[in-house]
C-alpha positions as CSV (number, residue, x, y, z in Angstrom):
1,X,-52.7,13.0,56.1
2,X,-49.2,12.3,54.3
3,X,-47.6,11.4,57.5
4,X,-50.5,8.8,58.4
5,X,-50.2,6.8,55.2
6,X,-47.2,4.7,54.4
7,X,-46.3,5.8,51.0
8,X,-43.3,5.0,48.8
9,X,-41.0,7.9,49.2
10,X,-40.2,8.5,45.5
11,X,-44.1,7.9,44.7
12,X,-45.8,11.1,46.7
13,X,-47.5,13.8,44.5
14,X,-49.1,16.9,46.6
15,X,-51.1,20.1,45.7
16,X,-49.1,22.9,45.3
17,X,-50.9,25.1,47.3
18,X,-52.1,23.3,50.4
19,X,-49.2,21.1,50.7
20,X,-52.0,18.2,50.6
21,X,-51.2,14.6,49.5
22,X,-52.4,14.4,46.2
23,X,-51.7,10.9,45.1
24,X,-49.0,8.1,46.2
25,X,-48.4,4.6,46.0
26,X,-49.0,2.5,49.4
27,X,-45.8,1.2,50.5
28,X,-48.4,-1.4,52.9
29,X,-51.5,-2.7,52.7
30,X,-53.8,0.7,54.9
31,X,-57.3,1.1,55.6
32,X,-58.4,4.9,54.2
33,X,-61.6,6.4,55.1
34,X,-62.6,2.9,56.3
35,X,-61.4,0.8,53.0
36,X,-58.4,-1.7,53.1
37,X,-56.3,-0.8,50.6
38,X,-53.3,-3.3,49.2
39,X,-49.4,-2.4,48.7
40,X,-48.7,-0.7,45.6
41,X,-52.0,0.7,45.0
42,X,-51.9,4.3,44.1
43,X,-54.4,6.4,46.0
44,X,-55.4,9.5,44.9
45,X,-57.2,12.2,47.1
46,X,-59.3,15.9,46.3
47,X,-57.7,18.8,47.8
48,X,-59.6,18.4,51.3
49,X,-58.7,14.8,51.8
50,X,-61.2,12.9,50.3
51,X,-60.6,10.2,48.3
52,X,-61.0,10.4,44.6
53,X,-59.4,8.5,41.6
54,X,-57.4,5.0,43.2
55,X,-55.9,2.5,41.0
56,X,-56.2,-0.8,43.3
57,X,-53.6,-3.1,43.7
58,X,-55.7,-5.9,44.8
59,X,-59.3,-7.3,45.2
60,X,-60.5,-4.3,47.3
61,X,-64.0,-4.2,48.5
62,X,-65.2,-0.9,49.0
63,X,-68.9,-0.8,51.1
64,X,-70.1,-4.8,49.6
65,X,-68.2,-3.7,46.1
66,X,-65.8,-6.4,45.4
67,X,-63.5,-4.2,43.2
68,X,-60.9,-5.7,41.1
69,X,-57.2,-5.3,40.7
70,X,-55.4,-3.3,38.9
71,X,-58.5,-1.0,38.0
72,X,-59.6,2.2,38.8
73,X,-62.0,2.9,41.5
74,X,-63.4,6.2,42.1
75,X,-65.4,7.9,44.7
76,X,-68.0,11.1,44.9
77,X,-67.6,14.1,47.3
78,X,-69.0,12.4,50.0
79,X,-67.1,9.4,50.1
80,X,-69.2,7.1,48.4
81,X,-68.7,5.2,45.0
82,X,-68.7,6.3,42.1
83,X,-67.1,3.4,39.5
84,X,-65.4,0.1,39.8
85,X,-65.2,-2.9,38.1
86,X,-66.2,-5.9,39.6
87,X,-63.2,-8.5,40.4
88,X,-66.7,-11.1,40.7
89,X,-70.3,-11.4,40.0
90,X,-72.6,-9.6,42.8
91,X,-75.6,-9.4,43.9
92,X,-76.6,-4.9,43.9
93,X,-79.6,-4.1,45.4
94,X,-81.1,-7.4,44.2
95,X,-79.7,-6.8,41.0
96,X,-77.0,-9.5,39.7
97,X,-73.9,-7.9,38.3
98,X,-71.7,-9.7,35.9
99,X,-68.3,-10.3,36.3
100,X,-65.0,-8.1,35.1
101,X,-67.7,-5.3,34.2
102,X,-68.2,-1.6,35.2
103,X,-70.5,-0.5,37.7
104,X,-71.5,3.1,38.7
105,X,-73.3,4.7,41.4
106,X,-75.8,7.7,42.3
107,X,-74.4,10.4,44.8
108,X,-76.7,9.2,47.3
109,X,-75.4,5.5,47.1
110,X,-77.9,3.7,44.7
111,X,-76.9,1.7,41.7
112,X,-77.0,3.9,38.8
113,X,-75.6,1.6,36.0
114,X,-74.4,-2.3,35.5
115,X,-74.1,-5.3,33.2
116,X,-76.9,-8.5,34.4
117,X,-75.2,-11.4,34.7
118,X,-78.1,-13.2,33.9
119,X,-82.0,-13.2,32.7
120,X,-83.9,-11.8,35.4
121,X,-87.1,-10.1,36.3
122,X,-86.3,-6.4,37.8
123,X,-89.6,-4.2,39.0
124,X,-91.9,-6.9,37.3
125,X,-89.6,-6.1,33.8
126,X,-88.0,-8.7,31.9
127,X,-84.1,-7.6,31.5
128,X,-81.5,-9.4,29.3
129,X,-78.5,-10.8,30.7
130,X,-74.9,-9.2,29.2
131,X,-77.0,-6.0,28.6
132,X,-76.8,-3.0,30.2
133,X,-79.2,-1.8,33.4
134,X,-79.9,1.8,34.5
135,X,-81.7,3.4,37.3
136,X,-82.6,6.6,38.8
137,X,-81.7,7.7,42.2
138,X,-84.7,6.8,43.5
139,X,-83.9,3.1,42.8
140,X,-86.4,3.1,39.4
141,X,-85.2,1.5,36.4
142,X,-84.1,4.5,33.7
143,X,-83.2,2.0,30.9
144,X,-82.9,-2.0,29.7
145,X,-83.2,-4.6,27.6
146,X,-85.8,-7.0,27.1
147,X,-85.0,-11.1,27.2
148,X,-88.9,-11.5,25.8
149,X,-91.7,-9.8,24.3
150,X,-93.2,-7.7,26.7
151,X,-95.9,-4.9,27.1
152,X,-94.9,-2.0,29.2
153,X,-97.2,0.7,29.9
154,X,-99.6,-0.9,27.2
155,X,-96.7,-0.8,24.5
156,X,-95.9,-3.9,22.9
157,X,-92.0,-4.2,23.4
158,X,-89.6,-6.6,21.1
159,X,-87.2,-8.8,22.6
160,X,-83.6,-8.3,22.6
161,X,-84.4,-4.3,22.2
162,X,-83.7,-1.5,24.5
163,X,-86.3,0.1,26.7
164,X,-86.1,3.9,27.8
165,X,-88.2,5.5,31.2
166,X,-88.7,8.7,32.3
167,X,-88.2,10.0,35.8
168,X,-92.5,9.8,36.1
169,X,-92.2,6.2,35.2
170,X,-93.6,7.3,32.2
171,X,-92.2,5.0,29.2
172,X,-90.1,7.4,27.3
173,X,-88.7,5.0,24.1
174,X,-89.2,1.3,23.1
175,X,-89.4,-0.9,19.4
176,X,-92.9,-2.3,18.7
177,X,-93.0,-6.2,18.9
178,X,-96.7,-6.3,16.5
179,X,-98.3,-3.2,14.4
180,X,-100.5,-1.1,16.6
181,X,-102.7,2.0,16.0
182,X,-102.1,4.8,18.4
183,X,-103.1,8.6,18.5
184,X,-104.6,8.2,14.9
185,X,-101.8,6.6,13.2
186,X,-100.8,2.9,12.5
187,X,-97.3,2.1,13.6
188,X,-95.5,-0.9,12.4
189,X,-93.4,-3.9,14.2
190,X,-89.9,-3.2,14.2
191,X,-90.4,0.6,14.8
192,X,-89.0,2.6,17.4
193,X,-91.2,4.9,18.9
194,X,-90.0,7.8,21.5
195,X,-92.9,9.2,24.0
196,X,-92.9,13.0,25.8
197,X,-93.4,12.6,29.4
198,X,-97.5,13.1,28.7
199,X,-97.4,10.2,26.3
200,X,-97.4,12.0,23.1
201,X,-95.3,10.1,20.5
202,X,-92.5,11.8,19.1
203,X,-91.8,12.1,15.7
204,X,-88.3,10.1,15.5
205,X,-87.5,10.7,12.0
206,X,-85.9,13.6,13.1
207,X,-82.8,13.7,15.1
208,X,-82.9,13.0,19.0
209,X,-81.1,14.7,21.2
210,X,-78.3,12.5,23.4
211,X,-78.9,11.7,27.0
212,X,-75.9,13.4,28.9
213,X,-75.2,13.3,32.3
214,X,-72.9,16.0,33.8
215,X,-70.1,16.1,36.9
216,X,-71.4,18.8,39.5
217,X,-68.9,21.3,38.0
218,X,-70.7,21.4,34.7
219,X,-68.3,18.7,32.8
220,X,-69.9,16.1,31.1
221,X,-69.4,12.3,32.6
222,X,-71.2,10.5,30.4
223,X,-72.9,10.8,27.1
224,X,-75.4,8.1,25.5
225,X,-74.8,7.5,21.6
226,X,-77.6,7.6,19.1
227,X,-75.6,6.9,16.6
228,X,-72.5,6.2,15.5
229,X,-70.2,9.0,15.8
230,X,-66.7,10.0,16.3
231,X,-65.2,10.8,19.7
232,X,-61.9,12.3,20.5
233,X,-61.4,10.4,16.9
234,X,-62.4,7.3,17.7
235,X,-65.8,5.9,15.8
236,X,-68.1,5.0,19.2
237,X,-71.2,2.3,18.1
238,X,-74.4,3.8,18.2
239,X,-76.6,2.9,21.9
240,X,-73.4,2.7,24.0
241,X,-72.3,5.1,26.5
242,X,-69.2,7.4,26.2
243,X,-67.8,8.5,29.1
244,X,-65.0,11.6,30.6
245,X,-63.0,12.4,33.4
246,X,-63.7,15.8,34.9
247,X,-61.0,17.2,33.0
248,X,-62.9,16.7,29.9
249,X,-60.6,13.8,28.7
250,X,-62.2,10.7,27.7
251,X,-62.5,7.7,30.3
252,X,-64.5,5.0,28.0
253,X,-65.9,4.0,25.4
254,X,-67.4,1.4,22.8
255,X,-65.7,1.1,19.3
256,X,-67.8,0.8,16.0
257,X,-64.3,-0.4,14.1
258,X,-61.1,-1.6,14.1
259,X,-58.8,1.7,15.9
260,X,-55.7,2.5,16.2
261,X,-54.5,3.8,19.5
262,X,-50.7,4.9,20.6
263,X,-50.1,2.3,17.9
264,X,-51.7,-0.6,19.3
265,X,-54.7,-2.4,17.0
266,X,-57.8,-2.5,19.2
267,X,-60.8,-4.7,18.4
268,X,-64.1,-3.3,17.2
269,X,-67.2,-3.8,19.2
270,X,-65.3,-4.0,22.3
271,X,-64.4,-0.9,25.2
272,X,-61.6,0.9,25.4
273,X,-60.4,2.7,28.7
274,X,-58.3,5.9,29.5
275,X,-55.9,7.5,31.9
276,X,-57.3,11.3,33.0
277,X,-54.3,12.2,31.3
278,X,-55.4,11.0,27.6
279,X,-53.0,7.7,28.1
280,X,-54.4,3.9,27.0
281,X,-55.5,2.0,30.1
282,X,-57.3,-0.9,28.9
283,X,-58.5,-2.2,25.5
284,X,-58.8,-5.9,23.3
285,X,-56.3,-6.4,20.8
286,X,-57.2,-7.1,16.8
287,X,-55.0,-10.0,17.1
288,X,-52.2,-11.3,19.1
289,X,-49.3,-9.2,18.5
290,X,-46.0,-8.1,20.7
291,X,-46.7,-5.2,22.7
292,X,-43.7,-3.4,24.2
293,X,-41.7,-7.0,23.4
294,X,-44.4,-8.8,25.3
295,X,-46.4,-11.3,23.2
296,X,-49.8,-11.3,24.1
297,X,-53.2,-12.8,22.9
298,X,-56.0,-11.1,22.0
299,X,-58.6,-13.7,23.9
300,X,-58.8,-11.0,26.7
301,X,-57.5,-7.1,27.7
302,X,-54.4,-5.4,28.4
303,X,-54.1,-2.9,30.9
304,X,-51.4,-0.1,31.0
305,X,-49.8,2.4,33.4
306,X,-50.5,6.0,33.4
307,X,-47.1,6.4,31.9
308,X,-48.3,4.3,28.8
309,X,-46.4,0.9,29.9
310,X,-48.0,-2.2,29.7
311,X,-49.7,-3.9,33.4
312,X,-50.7,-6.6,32.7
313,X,-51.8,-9.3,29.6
314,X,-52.3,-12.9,29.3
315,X,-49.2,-14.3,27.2
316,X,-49.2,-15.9,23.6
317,X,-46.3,-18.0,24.2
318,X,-43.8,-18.6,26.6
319,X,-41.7,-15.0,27.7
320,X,-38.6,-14.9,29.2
321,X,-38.1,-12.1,31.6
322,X,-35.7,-11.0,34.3
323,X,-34.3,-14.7,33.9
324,X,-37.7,-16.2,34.6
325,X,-39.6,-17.7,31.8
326,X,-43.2,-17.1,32.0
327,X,-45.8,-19.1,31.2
328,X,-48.0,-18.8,27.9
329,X,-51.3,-18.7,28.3
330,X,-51.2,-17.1,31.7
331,X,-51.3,-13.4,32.7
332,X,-48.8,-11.7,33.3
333,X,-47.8,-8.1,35.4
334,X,-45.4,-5.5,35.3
335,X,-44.6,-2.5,37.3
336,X,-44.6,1.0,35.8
337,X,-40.8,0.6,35.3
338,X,-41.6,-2.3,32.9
339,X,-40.0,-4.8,35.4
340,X,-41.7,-8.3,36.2
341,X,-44.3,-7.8,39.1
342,X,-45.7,-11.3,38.5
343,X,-46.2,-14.4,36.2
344,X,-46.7,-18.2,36.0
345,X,-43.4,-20.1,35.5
346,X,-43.2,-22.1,32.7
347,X,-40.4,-24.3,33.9
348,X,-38.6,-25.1,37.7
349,X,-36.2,-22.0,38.3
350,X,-34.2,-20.9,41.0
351,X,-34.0,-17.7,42.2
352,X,-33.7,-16.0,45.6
353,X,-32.6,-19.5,47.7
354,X,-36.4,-20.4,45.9
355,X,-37.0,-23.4,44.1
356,X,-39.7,-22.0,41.9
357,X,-41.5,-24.9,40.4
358,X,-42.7,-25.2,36.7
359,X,-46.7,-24.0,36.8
360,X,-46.9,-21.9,39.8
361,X,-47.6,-18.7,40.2
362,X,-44.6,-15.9,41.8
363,X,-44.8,-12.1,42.3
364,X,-41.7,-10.1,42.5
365,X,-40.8,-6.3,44.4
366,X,-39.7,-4.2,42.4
367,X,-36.3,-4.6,42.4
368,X,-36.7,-8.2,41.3
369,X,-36.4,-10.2,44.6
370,X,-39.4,-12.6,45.1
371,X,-42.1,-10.6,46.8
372,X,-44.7,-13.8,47.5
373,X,-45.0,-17.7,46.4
374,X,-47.0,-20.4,46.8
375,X,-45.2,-23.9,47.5
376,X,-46.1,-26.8,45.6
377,X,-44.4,-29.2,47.9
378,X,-43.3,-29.4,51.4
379,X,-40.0,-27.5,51.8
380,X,-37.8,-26.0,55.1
381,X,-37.5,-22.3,53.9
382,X,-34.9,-20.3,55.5
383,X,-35.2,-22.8,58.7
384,X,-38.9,-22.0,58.8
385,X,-40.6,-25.5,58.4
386,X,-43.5,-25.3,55.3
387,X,-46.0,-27.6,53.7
388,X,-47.3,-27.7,50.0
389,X,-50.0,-25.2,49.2
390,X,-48.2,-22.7,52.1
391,X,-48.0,-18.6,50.9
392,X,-44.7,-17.4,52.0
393,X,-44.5,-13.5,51.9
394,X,-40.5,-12.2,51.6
395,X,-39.3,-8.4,52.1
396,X,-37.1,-6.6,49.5
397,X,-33.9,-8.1,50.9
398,X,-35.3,-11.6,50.2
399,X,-35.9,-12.4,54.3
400,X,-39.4,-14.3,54.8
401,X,-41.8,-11.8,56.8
402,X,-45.1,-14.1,56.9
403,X,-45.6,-17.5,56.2
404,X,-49.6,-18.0,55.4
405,X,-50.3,-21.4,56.2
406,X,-52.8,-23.7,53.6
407,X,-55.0,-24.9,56.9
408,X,-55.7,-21.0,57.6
409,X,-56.4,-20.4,53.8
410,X,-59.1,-23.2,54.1
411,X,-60.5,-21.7,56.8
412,X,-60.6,-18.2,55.3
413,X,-62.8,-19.7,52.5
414,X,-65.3,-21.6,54.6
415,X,-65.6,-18.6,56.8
416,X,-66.8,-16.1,53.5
């Protein structure tokens, strides 16, 4: 398999014992097990070739998943997803999926878990938009919450509260919206009641077990809170989902408070995301602070390499870097090295033979030679003859390889 996927030399990982790639970086943009991978995303595989665990370099879309970049994708035993996050709302199994959030999927290919983008009415149920949705594998909803009052299975159900099924379609949790009398007792509005799979109520002042959901090795992959609790030491909110890699090391979760992690202040109430090897991937700052020397806002996320440098954040103020002074307000990239991968220029700059023009956007190879631009005016590059709006694409030795015209670009869009 290593010799049919064009990996960076100095990139290539295999298992010891079958000699098997094990993970690389894509020196090209490939097409693996039928999905079109970009440069520089690092693919990882199980030890018989299948994919697994793929950081994505690019908008990738995997089956009618538009994934987005630089995120993790990863993929059951049989080639199918498992978890991405979407680079744009989409429409799963009639379900609308919001925007920059996680999905996940059953084994046999059915949505198991997303975030609505919007109010909508799924199975005859009224489910909130921005909250979480869950199903069973046989497409059934397992869990949502309500955008009005409604009764479900003869339950009078609040709005803005969490509904729970069983696998029977039994209701199996919901808070009263009015006082009722049921099974001899009077149970007031506001109260959460929990049902066996018979109907029974169950007495809730005592503790509930968690929901837990388990890799098919035994591990645990996800865990639903209660209440609020520490994990790994963080303090997770109560009625969010924590979730592990297979090793056991935490992937996700939701903090109750203000954390400190590898010495970066992350926001309460908002997720945090790991590396399988216990390293920061993504979180929301406290506040805008420098991070690694790189000022950036706390308005939106920062993503970080397995090695614990920073990807990618969206500047506080203007940044110069590698000669190039980037743009505040804008994101900005970097490669595992901590060299510039891209940025907005805040001011015209030359560099390369380019004439890089205050407000546009410029990625960079690694070794610092412009990698791809978009002109903002007409311009005779390298004797090759190019209008405004044109994407030139240059190798490492700063030669144009591909000149993407704006005409062609047009027609892409009108043709999605």
């Amino acid at each position: 398999m290593a010799n049919d996927i064009p990996c960076r030399e100095e990139s290539t990982v295999f298992f010891p014992d079958t000699k098997r790639l094990k993970r690389c970086t894509l020196l090209g943009d490939h097409r693996i097990q039928g999905i079109l991978f970009g440069a520089d995303s690092i693919v990882g595989f199980d030890e018989n070739g299948n994919l697994w665990r793929c950081n994505i370099s690019q908008e990738t879309v995997v089956g009618s998943i538009p994934c987005k970049a630089k995120t993790e994708v990863e993929f059951h035993l049989t080639g199918r997803l498992i978890m991405a996050t979407l680079s744009r709302e989409a429409e799963i199994e009639g379900v609308p999926a919001l925007t920059d959030t996680l999905v996940l999927f059953h084994e046999n290919g059915n949505l198991f878990h997303c975030t609505l983008a919007r109010d909508v009415c799924i199975q005859d149920m009224p489910a909130k938009a921005g909250a979480d949705i869950c199903f069973f594998e046989d497409k059934k909803i397992s869990a949502f919450d309500l955008f009005e009052d409604a009764s479900i299975r003869g339950m009078p159900c609040l709005k803005g509260t969490r509904v729970w099924f069983h696998k029977n379609g039994e209701l199996a949790g919901c808070t009263l919206s009015r006082d009722i009398d049921m099974q001899g007792k009077t149970y007031t509005k506001g109260r959460l009641l929990v049902f066996r799979e018979d109907g029974c109520v169950v007495d809730v002042r005592g503790p509930l077990g968690n929901k837990i959901i388990f890799y098919e090795n035994g591990a645990v992959r996800g865990k639903l809170l209660l209440t609020e609790e520490p994990v790994n030491g963080l303090r997770c909110k109560a009625d969010t989902w924590v979730w592990f890699h297979r090793n056991g090391s935490l992937s996700s979760c939701e903090l109750a408070c203000y954390s400190i992690i590898e010495n970066i202040s992350c926001r309460s109430n908002t997720s945090v995301h790991f590396h399988e090897n216990g390293r920061l991937m993504k979180c929301y700052l406290a506040g805008n602070c420098a991070i690694q020397g790189i000022p950036a806002r706390a308005d939106t996320f920062l993503i970080f390499h397995e090695n614990g440098t920073l990807s990618a954040c969206r500047l506080d103020k203007d940044h110069c870097c590698a000669n190039i002074i980037c743009k505040a307000g804008e994101w900005i990239g970097f490669y595992d090295t901590g060299s510039l991968k891209r940025c907005v220029v805040a001011e015209d700059t030359s560099r390369d033979g380019l004439l890089l023009r205050a407000d546009s956007w410029v990625a960079f190879h690694r070794n610092g030679v412009v990698e791809n631009y978009k002109l903002t005016e007409d311009a005779v590059i390298q004797g090759v003859v190019c209008n405004k709006g044109d994407v030139l694409m240059f190798d490492e030795d700063g030669r144009i390889t591909e000149t993407i015209k704006l005409a062609s670009l047009q027609a892409d869009r009108l043709t999605r």
